[in-house]
C-alpha positions in Angstrom: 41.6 113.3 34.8 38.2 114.4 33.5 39.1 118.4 32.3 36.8 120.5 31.0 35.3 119.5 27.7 33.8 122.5 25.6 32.3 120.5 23.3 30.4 118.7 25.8 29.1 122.0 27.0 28.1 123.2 24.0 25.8 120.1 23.8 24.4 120.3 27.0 23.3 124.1 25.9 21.8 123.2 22.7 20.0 120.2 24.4 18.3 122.8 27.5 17.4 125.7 24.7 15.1 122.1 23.0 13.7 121.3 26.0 13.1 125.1 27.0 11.5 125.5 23.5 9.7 122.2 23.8 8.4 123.9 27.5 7.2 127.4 26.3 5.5 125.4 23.2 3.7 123.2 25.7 2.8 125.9 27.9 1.0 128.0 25.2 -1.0 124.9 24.5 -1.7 124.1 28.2 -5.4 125.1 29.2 -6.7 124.8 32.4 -10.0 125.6 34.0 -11.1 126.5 36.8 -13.9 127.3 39.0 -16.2 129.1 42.0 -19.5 128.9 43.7 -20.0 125.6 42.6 -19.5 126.6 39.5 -21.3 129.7 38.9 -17.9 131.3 37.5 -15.9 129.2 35.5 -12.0 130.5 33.5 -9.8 128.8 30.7 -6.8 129.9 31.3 -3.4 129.1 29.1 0.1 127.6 30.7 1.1 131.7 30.2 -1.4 132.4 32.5 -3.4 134.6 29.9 -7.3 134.7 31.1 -8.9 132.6 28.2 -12.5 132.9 29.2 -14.6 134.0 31.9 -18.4 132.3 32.1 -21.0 133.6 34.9 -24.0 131.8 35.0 -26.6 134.5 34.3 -28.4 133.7 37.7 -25.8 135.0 39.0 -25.4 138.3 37.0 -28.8 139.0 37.6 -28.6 138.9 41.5 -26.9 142.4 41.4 -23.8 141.3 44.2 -21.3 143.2 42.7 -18.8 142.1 45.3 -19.7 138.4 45.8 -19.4 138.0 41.6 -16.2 139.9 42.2 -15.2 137.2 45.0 -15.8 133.9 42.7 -14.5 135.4 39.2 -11.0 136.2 42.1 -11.1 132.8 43.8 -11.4 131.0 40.1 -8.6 133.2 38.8 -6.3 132.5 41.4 -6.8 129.0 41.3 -6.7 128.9 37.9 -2.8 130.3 38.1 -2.5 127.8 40.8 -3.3 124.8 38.3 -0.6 126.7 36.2 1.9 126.6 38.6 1.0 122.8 39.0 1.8 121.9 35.3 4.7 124.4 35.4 6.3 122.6 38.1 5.9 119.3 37.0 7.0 120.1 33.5 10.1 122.0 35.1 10.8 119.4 37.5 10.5 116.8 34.6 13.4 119.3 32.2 15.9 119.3 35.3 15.7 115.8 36.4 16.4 115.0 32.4 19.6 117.1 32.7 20.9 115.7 36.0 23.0 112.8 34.1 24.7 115.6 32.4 25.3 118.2 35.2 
């Protein structure tokens, strides 16, 4: 009869804190970049989802649409977080499946 085993546990909790710490490390180091109007507004963002950069090209600035600059530097933020969630996913998905032979 198998039982509960502490020590066995206490291993399993060490070896998901690593692999959490090895996720938040590769997160901050995760860049992705995205863009909108074919380019006209490019962003870096980090796997933390903190706004890196933000380029306009300056034809663009200079048209005066407030609202369609507005739209792109939006649509390239939000996919931006989207290519986030990508890596994030992956890299969770990748941490659980490792700790299915001890669950």
């Amino acid at each position: 009869m198998g039982g509960f085993n502490p020590k066995q546990l206490q291993s399993m909790l060490a070896q998901a804190r690593e692999q959490y710490e090895a996720l938040q490390k590769k997160l901050a180091e995760t860049v992705v970049e995205a863009s909108a109007g074919g380019g006209a507004v490019n962003v870096r963002m980090n796997g933390r989802k903190n706004l890196l950069s933000v380029t306009i090209e300056p034809e663009l600035a200079r048209s005066g649409d407030a609202e369609m600059l507005q739209d792109l530097i939006t649509a390239a933020v939000n996919e931006a977080g989207r290519k986030v969630d990508e890596v994030l996913q992956t890299s969770v998905g990748g941490l659980l499946g490792g700790m299915q032979g001890l669950l």
